[in-house]
Every structure is written in C-alpha cells, then in structure tokens.
N, C-alpha and C positions, 0 to 999 in steps of 0.2 A: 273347085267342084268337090261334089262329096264322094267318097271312097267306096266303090262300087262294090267289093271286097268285105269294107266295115259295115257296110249298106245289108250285106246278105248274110251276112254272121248276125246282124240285129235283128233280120226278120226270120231267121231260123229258131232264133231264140224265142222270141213270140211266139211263135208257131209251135214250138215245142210248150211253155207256157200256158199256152189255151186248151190245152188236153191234159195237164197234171188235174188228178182227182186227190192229190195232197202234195202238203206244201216238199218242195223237193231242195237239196242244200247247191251252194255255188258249185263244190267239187262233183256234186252228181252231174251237174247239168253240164260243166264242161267235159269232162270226161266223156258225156253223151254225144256232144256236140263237136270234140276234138280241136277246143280251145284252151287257153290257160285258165286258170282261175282267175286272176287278175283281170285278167279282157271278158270274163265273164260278168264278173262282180260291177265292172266300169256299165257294162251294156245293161244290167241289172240298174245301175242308179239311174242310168239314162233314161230307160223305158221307164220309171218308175215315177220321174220328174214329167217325162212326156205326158203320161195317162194322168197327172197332179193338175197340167195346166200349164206347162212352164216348156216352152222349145227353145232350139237355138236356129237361125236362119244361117243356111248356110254363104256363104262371100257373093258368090252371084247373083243370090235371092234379095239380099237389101242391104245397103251400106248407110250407116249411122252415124254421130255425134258419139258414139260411143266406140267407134269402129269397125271392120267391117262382119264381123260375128257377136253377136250379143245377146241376150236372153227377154225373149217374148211372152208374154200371160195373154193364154190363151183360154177356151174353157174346158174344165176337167172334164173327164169322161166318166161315163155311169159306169166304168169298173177302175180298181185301182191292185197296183201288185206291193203286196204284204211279204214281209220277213217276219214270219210266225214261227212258232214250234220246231227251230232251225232250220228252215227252207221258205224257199220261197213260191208261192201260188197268187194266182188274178182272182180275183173279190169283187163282188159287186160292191160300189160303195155305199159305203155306213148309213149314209144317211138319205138310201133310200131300202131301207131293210123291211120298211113298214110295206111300201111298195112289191117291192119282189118276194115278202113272207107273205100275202096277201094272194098274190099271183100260184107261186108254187105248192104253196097249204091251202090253197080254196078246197073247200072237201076231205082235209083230212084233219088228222087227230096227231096232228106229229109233234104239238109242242107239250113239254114234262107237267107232271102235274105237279102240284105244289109241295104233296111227300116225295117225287121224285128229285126236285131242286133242293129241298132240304137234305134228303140222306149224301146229295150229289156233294152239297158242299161239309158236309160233316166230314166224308170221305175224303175231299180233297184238302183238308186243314188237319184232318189227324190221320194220314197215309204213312204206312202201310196199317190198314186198320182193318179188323174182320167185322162178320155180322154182328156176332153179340154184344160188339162194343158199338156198334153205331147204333141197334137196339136199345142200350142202356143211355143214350145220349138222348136218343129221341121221344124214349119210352113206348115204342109201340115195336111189335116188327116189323121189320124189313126186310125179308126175304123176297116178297113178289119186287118190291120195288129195285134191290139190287140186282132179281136178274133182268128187269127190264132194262136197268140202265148199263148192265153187262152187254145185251142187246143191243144196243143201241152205239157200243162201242167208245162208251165214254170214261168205262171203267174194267180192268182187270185184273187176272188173278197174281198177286205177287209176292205167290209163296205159300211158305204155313207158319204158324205161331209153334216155334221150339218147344214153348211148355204145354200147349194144348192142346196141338196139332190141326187148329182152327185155319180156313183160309182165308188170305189177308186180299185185302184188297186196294189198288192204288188209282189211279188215274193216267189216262193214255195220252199218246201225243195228238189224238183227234181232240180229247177235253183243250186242249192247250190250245189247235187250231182255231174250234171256237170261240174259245175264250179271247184270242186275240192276243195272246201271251207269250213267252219265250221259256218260261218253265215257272212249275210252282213256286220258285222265290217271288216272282212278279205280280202273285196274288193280293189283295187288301191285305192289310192283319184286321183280320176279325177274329181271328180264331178267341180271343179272351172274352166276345160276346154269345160266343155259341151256347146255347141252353146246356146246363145237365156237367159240365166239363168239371165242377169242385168235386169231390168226391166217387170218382167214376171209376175207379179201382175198385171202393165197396160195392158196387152195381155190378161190376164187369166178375168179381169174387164169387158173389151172390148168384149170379146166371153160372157159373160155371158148377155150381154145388148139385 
C-alpha cells in the first residue's frame, strides 16, 4: 500500500507549488516544508513525471508482466512543473500558450513591442551594458523603452560604468523565468548577428563627447 506519510509530504508540496508566484529552489522548499533536500528533489521528479503523463501504480492497484509496480502513460495535464532560473514553479504548458495568452491578454496591451524585444535582447547578449551603448547598437534612443522594460521587471540596474559613471543595465531572474532558461549561458549565440556590434567603441566614444 502506499505510504500515507510519503502520500502527505507529496501533496503539501503541491500545495505549496500552486501558489509560488516564482520559480523557488529544492533547499527553499524543504526547508519550507521541513524535509530533506533529497526527499524533496525525488517528490519534485515525481510530481513532474506525474503532471508529463507517466504514473506509477501502486501493488494493490494492478499487477503486471512487468511486475507488480511499473510505469503507466497516461495523459499530460494542461500544466507542467519547470526547473527554471534555479527553482522550480507549475506552468501552463507550452503548447497551449497560444490558448491561455489569448485568454489572459484579451483586452490588453501586455505583449513588447518590437523596439522593446530588440533593446531586450541587445541588453541580454552585451550585459552589464548602459543606455548609450545600447543607443549606439540600435541607432535610435532608448530611454522610454528601457524604463518600460525596467518596469516590467525584466531588466535591472547593475551598477555604474567606473569611467563614466553611466548605469549599466543587466537582466533579472524574471527575464530567465521567461525565457525558460537557467542563466544567460543558455541563450543562442547570436550575439555576432546583432546590428551595429563592429565598431561600437567609436559610436559609444562619439555619444560620450
């Protein structure tokens, strides 16, 4: 029979789960929860394979050719639990995003606009980087659209320029959540297609004069 004990540790953990508003790490959650890490992480893969599609019946539920516990494909559920931006949070899944952005932006205006996706990803391939250099990248200002995207919590401040006393700007761990990523190393390399990147010392020179 199944372990009434491991039974209520699994569903406290969901429980705690369904209410993170970011993604949160194994040692937060057991420590939350006053389990090990380990028994955290295992009840983390479990739930994770469970809401994928994949159970395990327990010995009294059904005995197999396989033995009497063995693994079931079932159908996935319209959310799945993510290891993103070092923690873990529940997601709708991916590929109903068309679906549920439809649903929660009917009536608004919440997705970037096309200079806001650009400065985003300028910022996130030459970080820690300030205005006048993502300016001279893009050729245009971008003042309104950095604070928008400051606003928006996708970008912060991280620091100042020693020689210029400019402030630089990086990427948060909400861009990463996003993104679906575990940190900026996990981005494309595009960076050697980005516009404007040969000679961008003389431009960044040139704005500083």
């Amino acid at each position: 029979m199944t372990d009434p004990i491991a039974g209520r540790e699994r569903a406290a953990l969901e429980a705690v789960l369904m209410v993170l508003d970011e993604p949160t790490s194994a040692t937060d959650l057991a420590a939350g929860l006053n389990l090990t890490v380990p028994a955290v992480e295992a009840l983390l893969l479990d739930l994770q394979r469970d809401y994928d599609g994949y159970t395990v019946k327990a010995p009294d539920m059904e005995t197999g050719s396989n033995g009497p516990e063995h693994e079931v494909a079932s159908s996935p559920r319209g959310f799945e639990l993510r290891n993103v931006a070092g923690g873990w949070r529940i997601y709708s899944r991916a590929e109903f995003a068309d679906v549920v952005g439809s649903f929660v932006l009917e009536g608004q205006t919440a997705r970037l606009t096309q200079a806001a996706l650009e400065t985003l990803a300028v910022i996130a391939y030459r970080q820690p980087v300030s205005r006048a250099r993502v300016s001279a990248i893009r050729g245009v200002n971008v003042d309104s659209v950095v604070r928008t995207l400051t606003q928006r919590g996708l970008i912060e401040d991280a620091g100042t320029d020693p020689e210029s006393g400019a402030v630089l700007y990086r990427t948060t761990s909400y861009f990463l959540e996003r993104m679906g990523i575990g940190s900026v190393a996990e981005l494309p390399h595009l960076s050697p297609h980005l516009p404007g990147l040969e000679g961008i010392e003389e431009f960044y020179d040139a704005g500083r004069m």
